[in-house]
C-alpha positions in Angstrom: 55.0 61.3 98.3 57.9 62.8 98.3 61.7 61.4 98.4 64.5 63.9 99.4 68.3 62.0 99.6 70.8 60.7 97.9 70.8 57.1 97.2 73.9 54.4 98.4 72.9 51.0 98.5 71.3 50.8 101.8 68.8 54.0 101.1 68.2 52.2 97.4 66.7 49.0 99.3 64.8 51.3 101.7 63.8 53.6 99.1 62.3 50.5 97.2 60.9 49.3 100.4 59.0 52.3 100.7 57.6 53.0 97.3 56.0 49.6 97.3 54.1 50.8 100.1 53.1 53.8 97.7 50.3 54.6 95.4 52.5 57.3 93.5 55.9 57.5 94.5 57.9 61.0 93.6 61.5 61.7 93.6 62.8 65.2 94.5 66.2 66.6 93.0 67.9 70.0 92.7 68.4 71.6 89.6 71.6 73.0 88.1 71.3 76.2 90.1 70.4 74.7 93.1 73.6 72.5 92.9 75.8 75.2 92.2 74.8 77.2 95.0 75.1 74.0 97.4 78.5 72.7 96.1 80.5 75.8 94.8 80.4 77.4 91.1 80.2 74.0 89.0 80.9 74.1 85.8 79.4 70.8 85.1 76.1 71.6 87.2 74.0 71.1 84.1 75.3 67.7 83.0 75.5 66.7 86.4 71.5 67.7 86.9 70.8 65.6 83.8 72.5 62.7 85.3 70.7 62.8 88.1 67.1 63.2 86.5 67.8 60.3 84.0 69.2 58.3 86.8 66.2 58.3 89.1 63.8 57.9 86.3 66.1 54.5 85.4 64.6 52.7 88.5 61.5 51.3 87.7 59.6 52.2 91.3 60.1 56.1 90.7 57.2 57.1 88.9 58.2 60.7 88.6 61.1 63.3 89.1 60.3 66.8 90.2 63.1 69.2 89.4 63.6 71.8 92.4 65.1 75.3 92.3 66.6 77.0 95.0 63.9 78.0 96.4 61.0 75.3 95.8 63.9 72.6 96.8 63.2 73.1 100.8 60.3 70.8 101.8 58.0 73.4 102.6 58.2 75.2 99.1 58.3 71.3 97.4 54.8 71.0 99.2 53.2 73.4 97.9 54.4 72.8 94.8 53.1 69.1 94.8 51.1 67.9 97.6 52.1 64.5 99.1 51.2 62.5 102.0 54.5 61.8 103.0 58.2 62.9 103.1 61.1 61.3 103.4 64.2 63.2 104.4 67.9 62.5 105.5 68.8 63.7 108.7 67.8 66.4 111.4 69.6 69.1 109.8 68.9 72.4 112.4 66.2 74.7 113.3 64.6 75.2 110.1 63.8 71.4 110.5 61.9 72.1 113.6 59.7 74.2 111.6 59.3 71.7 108.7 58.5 69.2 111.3 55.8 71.5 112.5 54.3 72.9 109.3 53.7 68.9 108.1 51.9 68.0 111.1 49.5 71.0 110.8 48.9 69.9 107.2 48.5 65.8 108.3 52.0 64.9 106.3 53.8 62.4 108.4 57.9 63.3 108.3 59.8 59.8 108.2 63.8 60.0 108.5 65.6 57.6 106.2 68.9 58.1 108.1 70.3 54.7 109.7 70.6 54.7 113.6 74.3 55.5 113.3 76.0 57.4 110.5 78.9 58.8 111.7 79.6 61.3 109.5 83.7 60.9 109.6 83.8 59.9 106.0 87.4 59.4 104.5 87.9 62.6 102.6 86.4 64.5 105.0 86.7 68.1 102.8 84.0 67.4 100.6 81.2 66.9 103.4 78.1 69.5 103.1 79.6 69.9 107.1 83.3 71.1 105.8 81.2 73.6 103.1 78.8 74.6 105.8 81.7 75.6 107.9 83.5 77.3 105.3 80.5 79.5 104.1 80.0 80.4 107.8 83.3 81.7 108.3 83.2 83.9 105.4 79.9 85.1 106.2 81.1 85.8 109.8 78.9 83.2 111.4 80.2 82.1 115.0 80.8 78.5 115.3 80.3 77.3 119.0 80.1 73.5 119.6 78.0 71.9 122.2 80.2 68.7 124.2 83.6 68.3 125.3 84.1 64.8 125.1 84.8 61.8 122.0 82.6 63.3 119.5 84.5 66.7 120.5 87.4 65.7 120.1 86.3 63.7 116.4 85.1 67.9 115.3 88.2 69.2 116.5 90.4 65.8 114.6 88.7 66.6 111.4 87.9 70.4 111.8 89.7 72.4 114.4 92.4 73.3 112.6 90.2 75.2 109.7 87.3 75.9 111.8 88.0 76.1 115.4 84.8 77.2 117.6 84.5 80.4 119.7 83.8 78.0 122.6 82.5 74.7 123.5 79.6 74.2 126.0 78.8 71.7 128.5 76.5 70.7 131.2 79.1 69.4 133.3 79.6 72.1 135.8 83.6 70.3 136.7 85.2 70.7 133.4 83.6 75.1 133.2 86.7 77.4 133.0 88.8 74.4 131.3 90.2 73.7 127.6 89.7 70.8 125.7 92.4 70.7 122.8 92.9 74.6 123.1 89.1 75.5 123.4 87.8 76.7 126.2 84.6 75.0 127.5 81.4 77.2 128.9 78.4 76.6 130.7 75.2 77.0 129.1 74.5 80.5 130.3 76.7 81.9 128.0 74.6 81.4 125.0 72.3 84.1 126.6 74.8 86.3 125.3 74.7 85.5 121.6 73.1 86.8 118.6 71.2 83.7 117.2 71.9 84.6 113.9 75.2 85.1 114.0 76.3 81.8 115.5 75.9 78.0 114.4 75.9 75.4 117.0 77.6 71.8 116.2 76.4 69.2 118.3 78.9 67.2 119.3 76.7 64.7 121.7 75.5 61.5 120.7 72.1 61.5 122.3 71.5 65.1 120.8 67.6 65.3 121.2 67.8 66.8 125.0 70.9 69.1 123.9 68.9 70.6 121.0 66.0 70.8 123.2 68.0 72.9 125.7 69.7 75.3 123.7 66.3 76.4 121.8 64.3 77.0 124.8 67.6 79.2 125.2 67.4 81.6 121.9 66.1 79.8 118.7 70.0 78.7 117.2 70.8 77.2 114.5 72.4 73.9 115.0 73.9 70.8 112.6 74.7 67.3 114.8 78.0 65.7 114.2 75.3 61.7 114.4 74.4 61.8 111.1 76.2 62.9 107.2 74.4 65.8 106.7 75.1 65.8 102.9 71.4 64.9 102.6 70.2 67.9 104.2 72.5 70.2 101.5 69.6 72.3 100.6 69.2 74.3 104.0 72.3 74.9 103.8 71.6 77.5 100.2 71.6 80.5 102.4 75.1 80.3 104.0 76.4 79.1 101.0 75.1 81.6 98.7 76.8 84.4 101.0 80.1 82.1 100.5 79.7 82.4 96.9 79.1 85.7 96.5 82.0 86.8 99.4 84.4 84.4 97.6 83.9 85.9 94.1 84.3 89.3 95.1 87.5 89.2 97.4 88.6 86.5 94.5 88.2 89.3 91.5 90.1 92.0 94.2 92.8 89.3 94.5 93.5 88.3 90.6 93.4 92.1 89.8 96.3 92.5 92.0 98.1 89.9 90.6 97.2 91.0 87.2 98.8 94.4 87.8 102.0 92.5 89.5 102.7 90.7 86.5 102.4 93.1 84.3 105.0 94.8 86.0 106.8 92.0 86.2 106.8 91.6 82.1 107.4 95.6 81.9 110.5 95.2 83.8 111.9 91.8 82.3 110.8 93.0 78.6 112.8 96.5 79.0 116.1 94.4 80.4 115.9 91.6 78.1 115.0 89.3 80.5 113.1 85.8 79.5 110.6 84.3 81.3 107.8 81.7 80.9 104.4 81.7 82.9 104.2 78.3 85.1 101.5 76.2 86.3 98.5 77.4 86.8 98.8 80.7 85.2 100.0 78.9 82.3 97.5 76.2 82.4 95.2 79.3 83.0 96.5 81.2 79.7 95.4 78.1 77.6 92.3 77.2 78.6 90.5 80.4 80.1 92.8 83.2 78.7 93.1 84.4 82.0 92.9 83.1 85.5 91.6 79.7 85.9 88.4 80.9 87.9 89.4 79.9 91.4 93.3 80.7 91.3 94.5 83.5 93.1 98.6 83.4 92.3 100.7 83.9 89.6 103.6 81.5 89.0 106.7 82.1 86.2 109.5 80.0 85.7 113.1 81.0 84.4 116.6 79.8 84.1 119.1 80.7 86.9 121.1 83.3 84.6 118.0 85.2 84.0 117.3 85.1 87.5 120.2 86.8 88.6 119.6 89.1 86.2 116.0 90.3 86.9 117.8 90.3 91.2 119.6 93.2 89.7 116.6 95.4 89.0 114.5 94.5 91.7 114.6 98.1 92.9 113.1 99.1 89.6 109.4 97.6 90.9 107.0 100.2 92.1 106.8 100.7 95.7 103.7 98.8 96.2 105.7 95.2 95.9 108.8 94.1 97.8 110.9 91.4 96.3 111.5 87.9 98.7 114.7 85.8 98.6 114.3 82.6 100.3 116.9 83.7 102.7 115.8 86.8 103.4 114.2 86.2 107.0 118.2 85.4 108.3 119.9 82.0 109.2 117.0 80.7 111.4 114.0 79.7 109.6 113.5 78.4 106.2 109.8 78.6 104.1 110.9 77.2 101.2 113.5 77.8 98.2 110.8 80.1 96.3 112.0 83.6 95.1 108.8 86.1 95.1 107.7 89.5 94.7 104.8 90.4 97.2 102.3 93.0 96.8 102.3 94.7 100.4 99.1 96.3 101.3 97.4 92.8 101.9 97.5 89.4 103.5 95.8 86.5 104.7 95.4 86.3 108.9 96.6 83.4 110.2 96.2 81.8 113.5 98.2 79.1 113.5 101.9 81.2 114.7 103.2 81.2 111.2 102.5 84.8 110.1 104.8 86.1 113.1 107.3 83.4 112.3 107.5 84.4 108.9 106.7 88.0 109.7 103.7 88.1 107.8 105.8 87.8 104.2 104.6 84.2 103.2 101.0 84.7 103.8 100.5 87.3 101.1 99.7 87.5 97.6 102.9 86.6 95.3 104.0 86.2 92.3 106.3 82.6 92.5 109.9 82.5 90.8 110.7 79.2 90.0 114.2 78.2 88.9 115.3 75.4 86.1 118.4 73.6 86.0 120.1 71.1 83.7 120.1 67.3 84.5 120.4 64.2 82.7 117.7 60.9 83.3 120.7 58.4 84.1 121.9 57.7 87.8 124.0 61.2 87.8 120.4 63.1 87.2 118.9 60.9 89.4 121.5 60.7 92.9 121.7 64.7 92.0 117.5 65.1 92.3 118.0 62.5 95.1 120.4 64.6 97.3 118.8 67.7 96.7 115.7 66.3 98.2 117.6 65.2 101.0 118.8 68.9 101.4 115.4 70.4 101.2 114.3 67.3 104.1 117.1 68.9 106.0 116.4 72.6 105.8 112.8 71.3 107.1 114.3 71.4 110.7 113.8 75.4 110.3 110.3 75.7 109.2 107.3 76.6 111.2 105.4 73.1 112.8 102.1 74.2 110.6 103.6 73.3 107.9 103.6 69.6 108.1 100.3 69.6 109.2 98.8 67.4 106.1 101.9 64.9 106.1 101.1 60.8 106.3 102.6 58.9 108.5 105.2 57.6 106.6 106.1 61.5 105.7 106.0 62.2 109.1 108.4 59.7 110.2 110.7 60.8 107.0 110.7 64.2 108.1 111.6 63.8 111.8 114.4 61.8 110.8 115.5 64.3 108.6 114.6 67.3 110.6 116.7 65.9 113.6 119.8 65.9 111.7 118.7 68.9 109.8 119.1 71.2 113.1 122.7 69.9 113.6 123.9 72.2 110.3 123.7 75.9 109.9 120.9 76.6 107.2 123.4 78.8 105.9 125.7 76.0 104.5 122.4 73.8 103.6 121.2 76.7 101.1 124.6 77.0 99.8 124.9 73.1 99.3 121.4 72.6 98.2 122.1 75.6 95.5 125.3 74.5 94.3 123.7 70.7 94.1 120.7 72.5 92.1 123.7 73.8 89.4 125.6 70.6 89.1 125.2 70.8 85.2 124.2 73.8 84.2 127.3 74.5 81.9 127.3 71.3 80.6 125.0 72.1 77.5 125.3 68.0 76.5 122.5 67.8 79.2 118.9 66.5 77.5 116.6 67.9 80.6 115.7 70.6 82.5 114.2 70.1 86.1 112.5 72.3 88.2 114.7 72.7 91.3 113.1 75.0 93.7 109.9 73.5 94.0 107.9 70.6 95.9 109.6 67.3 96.3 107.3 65.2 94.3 108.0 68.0 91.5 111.8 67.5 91.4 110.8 64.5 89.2 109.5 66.2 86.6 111.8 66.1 83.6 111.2 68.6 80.8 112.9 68.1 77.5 115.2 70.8 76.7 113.8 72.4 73.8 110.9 73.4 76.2 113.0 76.1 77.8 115.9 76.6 75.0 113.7 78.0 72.2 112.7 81.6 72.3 109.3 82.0 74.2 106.4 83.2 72.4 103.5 85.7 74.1 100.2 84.2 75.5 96.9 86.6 75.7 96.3 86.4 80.1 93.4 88.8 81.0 94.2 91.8 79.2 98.4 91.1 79.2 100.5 89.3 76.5 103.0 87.2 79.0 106.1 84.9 78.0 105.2 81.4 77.4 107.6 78.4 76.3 107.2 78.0 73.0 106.0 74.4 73.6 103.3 75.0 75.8 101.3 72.3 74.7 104.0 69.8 76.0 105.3 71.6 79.0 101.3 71.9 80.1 101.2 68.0 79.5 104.0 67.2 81.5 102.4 69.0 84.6 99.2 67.9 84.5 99.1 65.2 81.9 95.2 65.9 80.6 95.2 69.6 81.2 91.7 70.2 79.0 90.4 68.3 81.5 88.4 70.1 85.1 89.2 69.1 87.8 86.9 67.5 90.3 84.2 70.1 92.2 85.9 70.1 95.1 89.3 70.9 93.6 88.1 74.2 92.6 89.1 76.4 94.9 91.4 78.8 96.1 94.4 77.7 98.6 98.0 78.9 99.9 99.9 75.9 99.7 98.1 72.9 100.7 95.9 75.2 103.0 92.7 75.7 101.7 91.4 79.7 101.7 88.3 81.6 101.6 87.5 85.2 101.7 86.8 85.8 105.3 91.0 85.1 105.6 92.0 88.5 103.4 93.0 91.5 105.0 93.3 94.6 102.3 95.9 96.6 104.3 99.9 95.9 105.0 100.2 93.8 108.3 101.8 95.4 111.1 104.6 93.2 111.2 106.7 93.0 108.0 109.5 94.8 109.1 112.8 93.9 107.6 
């Protein structure tokens, strides 16, 4: 016997139920490649297989743990590598489970689901469901998603994914709603799927009495197909061949993208080097310097930081960058929309397509690859510091009323409310006089050399309260090896890391480990290697 899920409290009591009811009772679990191919490149895959083995064999009903690769680790490859009379799995988890189904009845092993009745699979942090990977590796591996329902559990997809993975279509059998749109999806009737190359698509179920929809759309073409009734985290393991094209897509487009940004900061340091210009690498790329000597694996931007002086300084030589970058003022795009208060330089044969309105808002300058200037001013800690971090907050708030909608699209409540408030009165000043009011806020003390701090004052609100003592950014910067470049780092490093992301040595969790533009997360399938067609200023 066989034993293939994960284990919360309710699948512990029915997994013990079970084994009691078991001469010889065998736990399944994936190894260290298998889990990196399911959950992304995992640094910690190793330990975390370990974990898992000695954990199973803790309980004192397991009488073995069988490590699985990636190939032995789908039930009918487990089989053959240990025969059992029964198997336990998760959930329904598509076509291949039909098959599985099959193959054990033809060789007498009975196929019991461990799933409760009702799992819904809306879990809290939605992003790290195997249904959120599953999605993304079919995106970049140019798999159509079409969904099957237009109703509640519709509208739950389209609540939790629609924004990062809206389907082609949806299908239903209800002949009224054909040639209508359900939350800007257009709904189909069955026939259509006569059309489509099974391999190419993935159905979502979005029914709750799926058996007679699956039933339909195979006797159709044999799709592929995941149901939004159960978590299908415990079916992970069929999911290896999407994934591993993910994988592989990400890391190539990823290496294309950090070369590029290699070559942009080094002619960025050429330029500010030859014109005495000081600079210090910034977040990630710093955090990146120290602890991988290069890019941190999944980043795809560069980000330096300098003092306003030497800002205006490097302004006066943008012309001197090669022809393949273009240098971005906040401002640039004219008195009627705002981004943010980031300086960049852009490298212009690339960008990431976007469907959301933004990229011909912006005309197509914000969703490329950049290299992020961020400014330091002087503050003090006191209520002068404080009120002058406070109203430049307010000012950013207010310059909100000019941004694109999508931008707001992962605010709270309570941010939401903050920001209508704000935007309303925001659209009742020129942006014009906001910049100039934000900028001249931003310099309050900036000759007043008495000052302990330095702030960053371009950035994210919640960053504005970051304080950094001023010997970070007053002693003379020292060079860091990045890739094959030596860049301009503070001299304190160690402390300015610290105060960004307290224990820097430590990884991040799995599902942090990717690439994003903002808050937006990104995956290969979204970069275009050629200049847009609209960027014309």
């Amino acid at each position: 016997m066989t034993a293939s899920a994960g284990c919360s409290r309710e699948l512990y009591r029915k997994l013990k139920s079970v084994a009691s009811q078991c001469g010889r009772f065998v736990v399944g679990i994936p190894s260290k490649d298998a889990l990196a191919y399911m959950f992304g490149e995992m640094d910690d895959a190793y330990s975390a297989a370990v974990e898992a083995e000695e954990f199973w064999k803790s309980f004192a009903f397991v009488d073995d743990v069988i490590v699985l690769d990636c190939i032995d680790l789908h039930y009918q490859e487990a089989y053959r590598k240990i025969k059992f009379d029964v198997c336990f799995y998760g959930s329904e988890y598509g076509c291949q489970f039909q098959k599985d189904r099959n193959f054990f009845l033809s060789n007498g092993v009975d196929f019991v689901s461990l799933a409760p009745s009702e799992y819904p699979v809306f879990a809290s942090d939605i992003r790290t469901d195997a249904l959120f990977r599953l999605l993304t590796a079919c995106r970049s591996a140019g798999v159509k998603i079409i969904t099957f329902g237009s109703g509640g559990y519709f509208n739950r997809y389209m609540n939790a994914f629609g924004s990062f993975f809206p389907p082609a279509y949806t299908i239903d059998n209800n002949a009224s709603v054909w040639g209508t749109s359900r939350n800007g999806v257009q709904v189909c009737s069955p026939s259509v799927l006569e059309h489509e190359d099974p391999s190419k698509v993935l159905m979502i179920i979005c029914v709750k009495n799926s058996g007679s929809v699956i039933e339909q759309i195979t006797k159709i073409k044999e799709f592929d197909y995941r149901t939004l009734l159960y978590n299908q985290d415990c079916a992970s393991a069929e999911n290896i061949p999407f994934i591993r094209t993910k994988i592989e897509n990400n890391s190539v487009v990823l290496k294309k993208i950090q070369q590029i940004n290699y070559d942009l900061l080094e002619e960025f340091d050429r330029i500010c080097t030859e014109h005495d210009i000081t600079y210090y690498i910034n977040y990630g790329t710093l955090l990146g310097a120290i602890r991988h000597k290069g890019f941190i694996p999944w980043d795809n931007d560069v980000d330096v930081i300098m003092k306003r002086a030497e800002v205006e300084k490097l302004q006066q030589f943008s012309h001197e960058f090669s022809d393949r970058y273009y240098w971005l003022s906040p401002d640039m795009l004219g008195k009627k929309k705002y981004y943010d208060s980031v300086s960049r330089i852009g490298y212009k044969d690339a960008y990431i397509h976007k469907t959301d309105g933004s990229a011909e808002f912006y005309l197509n300058y914000y969703n490329g690859i950049h290299l992020d200037l961020f400014f330091v001013d002087r503050t003090y800690d006191d209520f002068k510091g404080k009120f002058q971090r406070l109203e430049l907050a307010v000012l950013y708030g207010l310059m909100n009323a000019y941004r694109h909608k999508s931008l707001f699209f992962d605010y709270d409540k309570k941010m939401r409310f903050y920001n209508s408030v704000l935007c309303f009165f925001g659209r009742l000043l020129p942006l014009k006089f906001l910049r100039a009011r934000a900028d001249k806020v931003a310099r309050r003390f900036d000759d007043d050399t008495g000052t302990p701090y330095y702030f960053i004052s371009n950035c994210a609100l919640g960053k504005l309260r970051l304080l950094f003592p001023k010997s970070i950014f007053d002693k003379p910067a020292v060079r860091l090896q990045f890739g094959g470049l030596n860049v301009m780092a503070s001299a304190e490093y160690d402390l300015m890391c610290t105060k960004i992301f307290g224990d820097y040595k430590q990884l991040p969790p799995v599902e942090q480990r990717i690439p994003h533009l903002g808050r937006e997360i990104l995956d290969a399938s979204l970069f275009v290697f050629e200049a847009p067609e609209h960027r014309g200023l």
